[in-house]
TISEMAR-226514 format. One record per residue (C-alpha): residue in three letters; x, y, z. Coordinates in steps of 0.5 Angstrom, whole numbers, plus 2048, in hexadecimal, padded with zeros to 3 digits. Last residue first. Layout:
<tikol ALA&x X&y Y&z Z>
...
END
This chain:
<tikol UNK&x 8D2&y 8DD&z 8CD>
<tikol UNK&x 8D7&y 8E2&z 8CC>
<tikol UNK&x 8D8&y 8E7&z 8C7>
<tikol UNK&x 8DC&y 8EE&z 8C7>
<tikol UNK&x 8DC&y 8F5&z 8C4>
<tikol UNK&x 8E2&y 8F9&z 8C7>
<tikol UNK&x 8E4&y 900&z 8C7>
<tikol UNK&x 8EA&y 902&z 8CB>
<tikol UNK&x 8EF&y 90A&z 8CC>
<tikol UNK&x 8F4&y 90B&z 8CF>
<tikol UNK&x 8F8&y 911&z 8D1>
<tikol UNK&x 900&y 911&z 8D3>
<tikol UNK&x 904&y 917&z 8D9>
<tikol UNK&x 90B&y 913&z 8DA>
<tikol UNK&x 90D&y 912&z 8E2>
<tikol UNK&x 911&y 918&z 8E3>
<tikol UNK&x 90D&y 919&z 8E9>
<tikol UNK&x 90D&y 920&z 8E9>
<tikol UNK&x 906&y 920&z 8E5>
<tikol UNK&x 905&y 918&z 8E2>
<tikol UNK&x 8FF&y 91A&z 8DF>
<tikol UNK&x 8FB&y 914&z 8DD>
<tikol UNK&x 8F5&y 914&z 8D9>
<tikol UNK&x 8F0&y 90D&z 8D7>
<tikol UNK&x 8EB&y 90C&z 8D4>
<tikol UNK&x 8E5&y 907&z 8D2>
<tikol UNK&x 8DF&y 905&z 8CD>
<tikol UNK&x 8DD&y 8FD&z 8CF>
<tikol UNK&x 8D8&y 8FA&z 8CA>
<tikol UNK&x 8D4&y 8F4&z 8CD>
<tikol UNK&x 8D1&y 8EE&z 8C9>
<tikol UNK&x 8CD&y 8E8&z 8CC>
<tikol UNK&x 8C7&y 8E9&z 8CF>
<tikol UNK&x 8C4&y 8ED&z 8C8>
<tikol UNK&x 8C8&y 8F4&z 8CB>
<tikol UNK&x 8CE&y 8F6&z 8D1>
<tikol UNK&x 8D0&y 8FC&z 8CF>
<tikol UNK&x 8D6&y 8FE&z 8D4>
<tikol UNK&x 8D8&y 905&z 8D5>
<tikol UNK&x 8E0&y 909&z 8D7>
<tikol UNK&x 8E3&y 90E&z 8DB>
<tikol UNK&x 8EA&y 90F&z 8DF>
<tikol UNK&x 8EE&y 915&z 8E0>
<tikol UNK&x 8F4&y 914&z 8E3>
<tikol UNK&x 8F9&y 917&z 8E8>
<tikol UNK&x 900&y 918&z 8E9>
<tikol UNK&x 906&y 915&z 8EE>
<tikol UNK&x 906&y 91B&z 8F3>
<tikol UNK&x 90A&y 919&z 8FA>
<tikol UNK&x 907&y 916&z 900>
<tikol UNK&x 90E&y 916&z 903>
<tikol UNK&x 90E&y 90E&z 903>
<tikol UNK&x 907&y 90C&z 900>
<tikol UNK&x 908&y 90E&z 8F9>
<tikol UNK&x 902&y 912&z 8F7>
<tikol UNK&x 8FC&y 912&z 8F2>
<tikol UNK&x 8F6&y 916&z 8F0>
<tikol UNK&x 8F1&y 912&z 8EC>
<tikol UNK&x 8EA&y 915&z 8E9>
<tikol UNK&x 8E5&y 910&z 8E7>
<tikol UNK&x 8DF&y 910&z 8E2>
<tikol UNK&x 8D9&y 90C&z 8E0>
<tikol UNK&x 8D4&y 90A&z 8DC>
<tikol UNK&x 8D1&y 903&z 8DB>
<tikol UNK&x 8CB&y 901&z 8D6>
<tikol UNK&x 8C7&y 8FB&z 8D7>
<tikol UNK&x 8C2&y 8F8&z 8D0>
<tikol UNK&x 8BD&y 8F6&z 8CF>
<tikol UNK&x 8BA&y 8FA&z 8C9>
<tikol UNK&x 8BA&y 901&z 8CE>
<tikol UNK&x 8BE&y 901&z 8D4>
<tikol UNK&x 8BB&y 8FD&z 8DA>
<tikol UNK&x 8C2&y 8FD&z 8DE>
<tikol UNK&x 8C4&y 904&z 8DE>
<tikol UNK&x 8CB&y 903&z 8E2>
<tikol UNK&x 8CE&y 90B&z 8E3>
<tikol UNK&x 8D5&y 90C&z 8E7>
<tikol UNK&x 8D9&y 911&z 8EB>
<tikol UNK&x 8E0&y 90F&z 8EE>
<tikol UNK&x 8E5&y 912&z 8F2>
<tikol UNK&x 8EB&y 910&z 8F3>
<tikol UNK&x 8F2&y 911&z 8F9>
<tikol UNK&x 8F7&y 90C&z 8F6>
<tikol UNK&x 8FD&y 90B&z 8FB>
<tikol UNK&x 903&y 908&z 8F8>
<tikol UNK&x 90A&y 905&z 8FB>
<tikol UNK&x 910&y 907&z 8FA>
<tikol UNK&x 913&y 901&z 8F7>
<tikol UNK&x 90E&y 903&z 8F2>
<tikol UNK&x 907&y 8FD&z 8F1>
<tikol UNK&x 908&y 8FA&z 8E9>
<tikol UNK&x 902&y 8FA&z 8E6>
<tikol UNK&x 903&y 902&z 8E8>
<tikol UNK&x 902&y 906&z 8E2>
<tikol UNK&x 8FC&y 901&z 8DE>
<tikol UNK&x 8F9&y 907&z 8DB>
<tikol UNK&x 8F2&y 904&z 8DE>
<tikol UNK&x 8F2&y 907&z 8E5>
<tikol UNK&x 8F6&y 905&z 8EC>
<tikol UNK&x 8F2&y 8FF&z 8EC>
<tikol UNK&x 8EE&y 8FA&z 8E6>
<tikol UNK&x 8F4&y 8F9&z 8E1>
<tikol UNK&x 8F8&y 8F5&z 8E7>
<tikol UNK&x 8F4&y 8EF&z 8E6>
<tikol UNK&x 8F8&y 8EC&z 8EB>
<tikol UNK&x 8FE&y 8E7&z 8EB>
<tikol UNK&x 904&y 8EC&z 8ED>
<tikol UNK&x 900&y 8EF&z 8F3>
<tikol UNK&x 905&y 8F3&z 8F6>
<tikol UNK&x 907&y 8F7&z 8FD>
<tikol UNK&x 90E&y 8FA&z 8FC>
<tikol UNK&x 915&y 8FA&z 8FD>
<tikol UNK&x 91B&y 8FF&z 8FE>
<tikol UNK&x 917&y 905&z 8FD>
<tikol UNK&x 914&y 903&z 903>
<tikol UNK&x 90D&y 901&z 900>
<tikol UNK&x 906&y 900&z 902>
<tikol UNK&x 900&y 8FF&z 8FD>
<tikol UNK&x 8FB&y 903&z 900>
<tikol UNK&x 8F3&y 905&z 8FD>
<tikol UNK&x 8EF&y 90B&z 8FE>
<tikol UNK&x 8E8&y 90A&z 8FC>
<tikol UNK&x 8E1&y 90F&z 8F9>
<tikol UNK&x 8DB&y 90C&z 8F6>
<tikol UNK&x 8D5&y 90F&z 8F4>
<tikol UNK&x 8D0&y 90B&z 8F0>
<tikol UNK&x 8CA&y 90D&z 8EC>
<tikol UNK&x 8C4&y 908&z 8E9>
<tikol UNK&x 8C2&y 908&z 8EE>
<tikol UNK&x 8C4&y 90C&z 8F4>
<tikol UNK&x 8CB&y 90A&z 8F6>
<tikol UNK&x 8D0&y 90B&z 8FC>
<tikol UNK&x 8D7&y 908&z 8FB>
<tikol UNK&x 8DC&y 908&z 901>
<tikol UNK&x 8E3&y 904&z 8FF>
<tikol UNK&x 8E8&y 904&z 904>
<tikol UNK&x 8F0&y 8FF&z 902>
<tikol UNK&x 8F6&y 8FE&z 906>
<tikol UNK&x 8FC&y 8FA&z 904>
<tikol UNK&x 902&y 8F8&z 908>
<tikol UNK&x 909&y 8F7&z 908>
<tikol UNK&x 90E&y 8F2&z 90A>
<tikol UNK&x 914&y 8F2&z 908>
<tikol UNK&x 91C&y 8EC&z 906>
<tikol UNK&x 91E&y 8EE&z 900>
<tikol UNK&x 920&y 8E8&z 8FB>
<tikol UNK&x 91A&y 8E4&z 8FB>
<tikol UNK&x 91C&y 8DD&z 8FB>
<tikol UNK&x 914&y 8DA&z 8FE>
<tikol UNK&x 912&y 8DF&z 901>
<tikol UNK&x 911&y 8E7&z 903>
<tikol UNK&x 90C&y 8EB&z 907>
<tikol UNK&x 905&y 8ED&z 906>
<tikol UNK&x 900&y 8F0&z 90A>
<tikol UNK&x 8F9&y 8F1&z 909>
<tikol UNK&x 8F3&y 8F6&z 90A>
<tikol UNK&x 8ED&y 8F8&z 907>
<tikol UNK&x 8E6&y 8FC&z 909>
<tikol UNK&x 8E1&y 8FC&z 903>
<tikol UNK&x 8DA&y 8FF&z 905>
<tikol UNK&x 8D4&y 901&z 901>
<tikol UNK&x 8CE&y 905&z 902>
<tikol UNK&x 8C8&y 905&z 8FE>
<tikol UNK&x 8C2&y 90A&z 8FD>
<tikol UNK&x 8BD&y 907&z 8FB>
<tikol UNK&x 8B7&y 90C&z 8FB>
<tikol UNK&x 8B1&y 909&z 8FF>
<tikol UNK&x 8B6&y 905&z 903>
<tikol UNK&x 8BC&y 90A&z 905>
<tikol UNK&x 8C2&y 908&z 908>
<tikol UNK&x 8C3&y 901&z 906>
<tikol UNK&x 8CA&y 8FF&z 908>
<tikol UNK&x 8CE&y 8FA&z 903>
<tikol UNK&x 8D4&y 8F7&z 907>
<tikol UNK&x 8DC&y 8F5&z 904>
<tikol UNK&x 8E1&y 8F3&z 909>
<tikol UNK&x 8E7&y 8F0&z 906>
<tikol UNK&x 8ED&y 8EC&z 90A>
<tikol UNK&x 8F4&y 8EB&z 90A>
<tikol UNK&x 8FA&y 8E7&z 909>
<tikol UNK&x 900&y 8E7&z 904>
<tikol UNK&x 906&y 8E3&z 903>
<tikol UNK&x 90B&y 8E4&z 8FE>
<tikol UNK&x 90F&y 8E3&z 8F7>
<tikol UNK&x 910&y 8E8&z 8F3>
<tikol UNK&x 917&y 8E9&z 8F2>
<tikol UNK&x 917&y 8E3&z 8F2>
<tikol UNK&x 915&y 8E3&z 8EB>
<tikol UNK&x 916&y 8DD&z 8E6>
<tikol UNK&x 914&y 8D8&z 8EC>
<tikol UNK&x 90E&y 8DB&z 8EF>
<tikol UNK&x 90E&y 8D9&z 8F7>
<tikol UNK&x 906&y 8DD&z 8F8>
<tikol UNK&x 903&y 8DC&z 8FF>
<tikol UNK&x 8FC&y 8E0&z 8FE>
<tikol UNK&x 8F8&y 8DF&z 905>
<tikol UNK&x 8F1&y 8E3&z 905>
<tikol UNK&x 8EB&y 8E4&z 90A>
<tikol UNK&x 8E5&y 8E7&z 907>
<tikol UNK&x 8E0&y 8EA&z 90B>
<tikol UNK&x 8D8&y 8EB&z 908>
<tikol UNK&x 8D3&y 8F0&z 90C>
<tikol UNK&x 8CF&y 8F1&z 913>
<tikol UNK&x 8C9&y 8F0&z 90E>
<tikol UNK&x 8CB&y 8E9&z 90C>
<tikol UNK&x 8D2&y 8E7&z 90F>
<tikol UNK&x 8D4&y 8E3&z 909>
<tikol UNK&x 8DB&y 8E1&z 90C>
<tikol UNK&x 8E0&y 8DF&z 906>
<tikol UNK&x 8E6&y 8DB&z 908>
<tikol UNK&x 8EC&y 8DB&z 902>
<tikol UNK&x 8F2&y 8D8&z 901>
<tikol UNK&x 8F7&y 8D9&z 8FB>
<tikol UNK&x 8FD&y 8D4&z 8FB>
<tikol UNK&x 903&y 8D5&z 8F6>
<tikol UNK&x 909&y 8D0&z 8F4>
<tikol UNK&x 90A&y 8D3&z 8ED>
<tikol UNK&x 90D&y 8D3&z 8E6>
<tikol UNK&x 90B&y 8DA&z 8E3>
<tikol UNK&x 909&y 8DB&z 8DC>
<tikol UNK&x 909&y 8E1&z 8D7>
<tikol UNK&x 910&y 8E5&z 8DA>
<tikol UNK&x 915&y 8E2&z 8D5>
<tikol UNK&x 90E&y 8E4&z 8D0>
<tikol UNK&x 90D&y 8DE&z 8CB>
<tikol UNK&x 908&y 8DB&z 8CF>
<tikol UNK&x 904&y 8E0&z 8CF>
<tikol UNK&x 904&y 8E8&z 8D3>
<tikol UNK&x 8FD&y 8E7&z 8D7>
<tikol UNK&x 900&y 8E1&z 8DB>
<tikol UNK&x 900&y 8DA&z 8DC>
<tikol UNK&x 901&y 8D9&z 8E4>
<tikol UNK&x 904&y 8D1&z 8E5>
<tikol UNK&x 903&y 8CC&z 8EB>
<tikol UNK&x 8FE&y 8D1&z 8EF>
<tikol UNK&x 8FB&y 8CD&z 8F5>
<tikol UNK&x 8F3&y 8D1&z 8F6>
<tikol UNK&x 8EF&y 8D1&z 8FD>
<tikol UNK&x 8E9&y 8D4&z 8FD>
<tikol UNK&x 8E4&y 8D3&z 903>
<tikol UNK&x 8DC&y 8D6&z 903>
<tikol UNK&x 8D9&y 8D7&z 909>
<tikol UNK&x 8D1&y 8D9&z 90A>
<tikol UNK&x 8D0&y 8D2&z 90C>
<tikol UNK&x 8D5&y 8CD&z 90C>
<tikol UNK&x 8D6&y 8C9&z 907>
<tikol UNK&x 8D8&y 8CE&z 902>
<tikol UNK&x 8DE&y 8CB&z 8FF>
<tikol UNK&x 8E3&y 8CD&z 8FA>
<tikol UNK&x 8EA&y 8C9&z 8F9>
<tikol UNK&x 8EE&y 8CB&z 8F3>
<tikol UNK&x 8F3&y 8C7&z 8EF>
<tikol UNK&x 8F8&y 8CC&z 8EB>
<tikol UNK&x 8FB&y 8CD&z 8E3>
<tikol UNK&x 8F8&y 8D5&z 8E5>
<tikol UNK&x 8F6&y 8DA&z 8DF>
<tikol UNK&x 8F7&y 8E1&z 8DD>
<tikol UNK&x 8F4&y 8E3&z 8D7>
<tikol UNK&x 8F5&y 8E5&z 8D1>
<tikol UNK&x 8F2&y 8EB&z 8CE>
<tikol UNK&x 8F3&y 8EF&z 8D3>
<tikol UNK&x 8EC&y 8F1&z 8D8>
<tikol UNK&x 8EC&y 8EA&z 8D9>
<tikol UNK&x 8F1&y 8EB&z 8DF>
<tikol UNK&x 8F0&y 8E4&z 8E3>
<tikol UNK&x 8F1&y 8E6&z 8E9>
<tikol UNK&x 8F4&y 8E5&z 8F0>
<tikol UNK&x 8F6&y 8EB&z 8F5>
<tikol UNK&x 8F1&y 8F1&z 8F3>
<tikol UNK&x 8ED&y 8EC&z 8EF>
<tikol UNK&x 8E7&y 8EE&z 8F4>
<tikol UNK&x 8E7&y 8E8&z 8F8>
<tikol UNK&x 8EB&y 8E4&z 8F4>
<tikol UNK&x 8EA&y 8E1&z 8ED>
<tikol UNK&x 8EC&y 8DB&z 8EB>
<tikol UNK&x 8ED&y 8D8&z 8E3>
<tikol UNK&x 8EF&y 8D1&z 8E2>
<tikol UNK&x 8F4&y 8CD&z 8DF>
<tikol UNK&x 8F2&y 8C6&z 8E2>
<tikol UNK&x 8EF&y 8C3&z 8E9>
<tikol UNK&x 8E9&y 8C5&z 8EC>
<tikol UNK&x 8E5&y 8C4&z 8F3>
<tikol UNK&x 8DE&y 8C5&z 8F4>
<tikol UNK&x 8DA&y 8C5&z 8FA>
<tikol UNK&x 8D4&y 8C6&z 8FD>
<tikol UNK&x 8D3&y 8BE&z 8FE>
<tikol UNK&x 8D9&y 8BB&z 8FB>
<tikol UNK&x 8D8&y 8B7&z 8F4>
<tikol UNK&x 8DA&y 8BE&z 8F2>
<tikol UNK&x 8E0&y 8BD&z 8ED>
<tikol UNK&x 8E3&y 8C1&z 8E8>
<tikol UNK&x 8E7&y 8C0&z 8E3>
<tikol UNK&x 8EA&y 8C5&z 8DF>
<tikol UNK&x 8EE&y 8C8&z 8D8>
<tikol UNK&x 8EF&y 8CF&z 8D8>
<tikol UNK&x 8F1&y 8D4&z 8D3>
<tikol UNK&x 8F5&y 8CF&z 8CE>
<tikol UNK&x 8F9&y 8D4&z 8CA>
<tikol UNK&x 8FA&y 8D7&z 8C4>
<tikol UNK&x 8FD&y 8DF&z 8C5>
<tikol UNK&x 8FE&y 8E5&z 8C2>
<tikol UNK&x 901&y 8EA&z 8C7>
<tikol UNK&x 8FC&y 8EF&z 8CA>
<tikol UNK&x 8FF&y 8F4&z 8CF>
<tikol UNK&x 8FF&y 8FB&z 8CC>
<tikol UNK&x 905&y 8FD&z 8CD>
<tikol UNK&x 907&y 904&z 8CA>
<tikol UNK&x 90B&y 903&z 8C3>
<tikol UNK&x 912&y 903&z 8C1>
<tikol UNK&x 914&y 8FD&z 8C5>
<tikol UNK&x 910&y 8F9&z 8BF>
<tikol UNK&x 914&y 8F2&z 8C1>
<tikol UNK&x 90D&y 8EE&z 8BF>
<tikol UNK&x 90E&y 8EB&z 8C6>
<tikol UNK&x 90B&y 8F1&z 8CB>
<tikol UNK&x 905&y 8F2&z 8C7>
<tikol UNK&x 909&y 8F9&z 8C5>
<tikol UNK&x 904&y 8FD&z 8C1>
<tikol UNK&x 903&y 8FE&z 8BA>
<tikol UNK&x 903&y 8F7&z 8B8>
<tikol UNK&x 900&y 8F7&z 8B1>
<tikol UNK&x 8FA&y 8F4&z 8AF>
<tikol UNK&x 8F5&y 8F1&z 8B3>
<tikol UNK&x 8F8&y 8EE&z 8BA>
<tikol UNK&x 8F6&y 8E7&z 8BD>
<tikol UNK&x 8F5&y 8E4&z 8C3>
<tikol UNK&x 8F2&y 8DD&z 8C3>
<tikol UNK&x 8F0&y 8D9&z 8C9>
<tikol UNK&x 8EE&y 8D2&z 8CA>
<tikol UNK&x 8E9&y 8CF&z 8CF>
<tikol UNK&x 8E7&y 8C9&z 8D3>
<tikol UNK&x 8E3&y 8C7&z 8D8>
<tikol UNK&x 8E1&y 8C1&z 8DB>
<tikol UNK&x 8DD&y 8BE&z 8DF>
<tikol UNK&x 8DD&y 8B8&z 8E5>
<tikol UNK&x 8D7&y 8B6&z 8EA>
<tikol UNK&x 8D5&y 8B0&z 8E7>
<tikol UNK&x 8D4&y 8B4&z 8E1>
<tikol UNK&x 8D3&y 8BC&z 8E1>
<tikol UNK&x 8D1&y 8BE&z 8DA>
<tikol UNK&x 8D7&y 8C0&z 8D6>
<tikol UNK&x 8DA&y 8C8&z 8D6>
<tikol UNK&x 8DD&y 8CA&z 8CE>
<tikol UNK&x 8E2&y 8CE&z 8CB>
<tikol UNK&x 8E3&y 8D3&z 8C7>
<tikol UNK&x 8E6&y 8DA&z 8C9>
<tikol UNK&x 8E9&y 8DF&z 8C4>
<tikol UNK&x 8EB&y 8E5&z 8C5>
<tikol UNK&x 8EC&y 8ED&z 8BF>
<tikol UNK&x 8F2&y 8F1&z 8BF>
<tikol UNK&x 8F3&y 8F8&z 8BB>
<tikol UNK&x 8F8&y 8FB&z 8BF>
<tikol UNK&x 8F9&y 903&z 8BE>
<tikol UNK&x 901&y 904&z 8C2>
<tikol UNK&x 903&y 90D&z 8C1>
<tikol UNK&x 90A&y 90F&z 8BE>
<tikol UNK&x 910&y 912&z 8C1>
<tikol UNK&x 910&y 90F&z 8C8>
<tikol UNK&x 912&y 913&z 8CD>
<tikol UNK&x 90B&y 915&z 8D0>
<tikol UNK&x 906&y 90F&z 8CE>
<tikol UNK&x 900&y 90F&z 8CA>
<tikol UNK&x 8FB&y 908&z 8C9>
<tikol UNK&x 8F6&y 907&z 8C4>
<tikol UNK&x 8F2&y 900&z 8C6>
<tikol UNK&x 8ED&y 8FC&z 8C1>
<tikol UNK&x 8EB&y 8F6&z 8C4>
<tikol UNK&x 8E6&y 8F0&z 8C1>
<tikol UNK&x 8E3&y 8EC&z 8C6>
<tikol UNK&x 8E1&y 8E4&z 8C4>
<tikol UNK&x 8DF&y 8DF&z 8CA>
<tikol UNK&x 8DC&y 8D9&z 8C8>
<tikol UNK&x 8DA&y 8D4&z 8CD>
<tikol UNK&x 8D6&y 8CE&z 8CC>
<tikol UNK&x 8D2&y 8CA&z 8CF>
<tikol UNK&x 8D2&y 8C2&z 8D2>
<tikol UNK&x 8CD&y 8BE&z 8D4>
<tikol UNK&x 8CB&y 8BA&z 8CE>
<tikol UNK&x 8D2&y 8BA&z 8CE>
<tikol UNK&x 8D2&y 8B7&z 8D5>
<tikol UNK&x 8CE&y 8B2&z 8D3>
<tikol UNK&x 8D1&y 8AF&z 8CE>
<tikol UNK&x 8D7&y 8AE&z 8D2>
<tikol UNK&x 8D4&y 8AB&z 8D8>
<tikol UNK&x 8CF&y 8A7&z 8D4>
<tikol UNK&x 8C9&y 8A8&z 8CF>
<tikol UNK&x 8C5&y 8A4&z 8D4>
<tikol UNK&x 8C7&y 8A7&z 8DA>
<tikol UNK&x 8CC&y 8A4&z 8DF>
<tikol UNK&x 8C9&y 8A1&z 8E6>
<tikol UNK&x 8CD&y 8A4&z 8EC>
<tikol UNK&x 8D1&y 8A1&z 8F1>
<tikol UNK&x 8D6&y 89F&z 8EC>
<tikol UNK&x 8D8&y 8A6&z 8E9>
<tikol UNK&x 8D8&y 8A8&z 8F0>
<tikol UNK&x 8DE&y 8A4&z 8F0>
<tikol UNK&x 8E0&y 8A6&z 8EA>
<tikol UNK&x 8E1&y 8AE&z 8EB>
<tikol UNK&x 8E5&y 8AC&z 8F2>
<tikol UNK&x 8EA&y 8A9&z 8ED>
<tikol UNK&x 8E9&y 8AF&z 8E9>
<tikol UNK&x 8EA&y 8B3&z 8EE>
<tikol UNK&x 8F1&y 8B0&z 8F1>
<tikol UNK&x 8F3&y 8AF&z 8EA>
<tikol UNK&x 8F3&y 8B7&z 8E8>
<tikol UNK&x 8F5&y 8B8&z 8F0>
<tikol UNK&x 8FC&y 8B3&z 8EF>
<tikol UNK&x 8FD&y 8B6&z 8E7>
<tikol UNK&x 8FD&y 8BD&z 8EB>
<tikol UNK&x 902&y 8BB&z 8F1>
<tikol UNK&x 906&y 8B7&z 8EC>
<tikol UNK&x 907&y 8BE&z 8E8>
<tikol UNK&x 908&y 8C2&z 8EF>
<tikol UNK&x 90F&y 8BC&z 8F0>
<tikol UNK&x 911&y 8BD&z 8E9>
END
């Protein structure tokens, strides 16, 4: 009831700021409301999927036609206020093959794309404040690299925040993000136990642009998820991130990534642990060829471990999806990648090809836990239309972890 006043009171509170610049200003001859329509544009967002999926230990394969539906609309700003609403629909074509996490078909692999009707977000912003922005509703929200806080839109479903955000950039070179989290919608519906998260959640972030002596990111996730204590915990880092220019005349390009944090339990987290995080990165590129080689850390004791529980987890430690969950042992993810963006192919359109190799182990004894093999193209063509081909292959090895494959093909339209 408390954080519910707390969002009806910011909801009021830039309304009523809102009208007082309503007052300063003269209205249009339409009126505000005519106005902002005329201002307005629309979002639609419609991707079909198939995805095919065998696992070790289950009898038969998942195959998972499913296709996503955005519709909604962005007003024109007026008196400093717009909104933007969005409905999502997720939906299977013919038999469910493969367990969605709610249709009850536990026979089948996962494949993580429930049908769901929801309202995907509904925000107002407010930015009445010179380089600064403050929105209230449900909402998307990315950090950084989504590594910590994402929206996962890689699934069909996405995540999204019942949030009010605070982003600024009044000082030059500076921009400062701080997001409260009422309520987490997750990727799995709301007919999944585990598809909401009530929440007492605060995310702060400082970004410092540094121009040629590189960008740092600084970091506070502090995360009181009522449904999953487990869960809870505060963590506190910082990124580093810089392109270095080698070679003029030939464009040879070299990227840094450095990262660490620490994280520690909060809120009614059972288990008492602090545990940290590190991640490298160098990618060297000679358009349209890129290199890149990391090494990144999730801290365990085998009792505990470092999680990032409201990340877009398909995005690390390899797309077969093995450690959405961080082992209580820890991992460390040593990949390499190899990747090729030809941005001026023929009829308009940009191709992307790449391919990466995962070789994992726990933290605590550096023990086996597998390797994977990644590759995949996207197509974007006619502005608004991609086609996305992807694979997956995970062998699990003396780990014991089941051996599963993958495979995506995804045409998607968006304006």
């Amino acid at each position: 009831m408390k954080k519910e006043m707390l969002l009806a009171a910011s909801w009021l509170s830039i309304l009523a700021v809102g009208q007082a610049f309503a007052e300063d200003k003269p209205p249009s001859n339409d009126g505000p409301i005519i106005e902002a329509i005329k201002n307005s544009k629309p979002l639609i967002d419609v991707r079909y999927r198939f995805e095919t999926k065998s696992q070790d230990g289950l009898a038969q394969d998942a195959y998972a036609n499913t296709i996503r539906t955005r519709l909604g609309f962005e007003s024109g700003e007026v008196y400093n206020l717009k909104v933007l609403v969005e409905f999502e629909n997720v939906a299977s074509i013919g038999d469910d093959h493969f367990n969605s996490t709610t249709n009850g078909r536990t026979q089948f692999p996962v494949v993580a794309d429930a049908n769901v009707t929801e309202i995907n977000r509904a925000q107002v912003t407010f930015t009445g404040i010179d380089k600064t922005a403050i929105t209230v509703g449900r909402q998307r929200f990315n950090l950084n690299n989504h590594r910590f806080v994402g929206a996962v839109d890689f699934r069909q479903n996405q995540q999204t925040f019942d949030a009010a955000r605070f982003s600024t950039k009044l000082i030059d070179r500076v921009t400062v993000d701080y997001l409260y989290i009422s309520r987490v919608h997750r990727i799995f519906g709301d007919n999944n136990p585990a598809g909401e998260f009530n929440s007492d959640s605060h995310v702060i972030s400082a970004i410092v642009d540094g121009g040629e002596f590189g960008t740092l990111k600084t970091y506070g996730i502090v995360l009181d998820l009522k449904e999953a204590p487990a869960l809870s915990s505060q963590s506190w880092g910082a990124r580093y991130e810089n392109t270095l220019t080698l070679d003029e005349d030939t464009g040879v390009k070299l990227g840094v990534v450095a990262e660490y944090a620490t994280q520690s339990d909060n809120a009614a987290n059972p288990i008492d642990y602090r545990e940290a995080y590190l991640h490298g990165e160098a990618a060297l590129s000679v358009a349209p060829f890129t290199g890149k080689l990391g090494y990144e850390k999730l801290g365990g004791d085998g009792t505990s471990s470092f999680k990032t529980p409201l990340a877009t987890l398909h995005k690390f430690q390899g797309f077969a999806d093995v450690f959405l969950s961080t082992p209580a042992a820890g991992l460390q993810d040593l990949y390499g990648t190899i990747a090729y963006n030809w941005k001026t192919a023929p009829f308009g359109t940009g191709v992307k090809l790449f391919a990466t190799y995962h070789d994992f182990k726990s933290d605590v004894g550096s023990l086996d836990l597998g390797e994977e093999f990644d590759a995949g193209m996207s197509v974007k063509f006619r502005k608004h239309w991609s086609v996305n081909l992807k694979g997956a292959v995970y062998n699990g090895g003396a780990s014991g972890i089941a051996d599963r494959s993958l495979v995506w093909a995804a045409l998607r339209f968006q304006y």
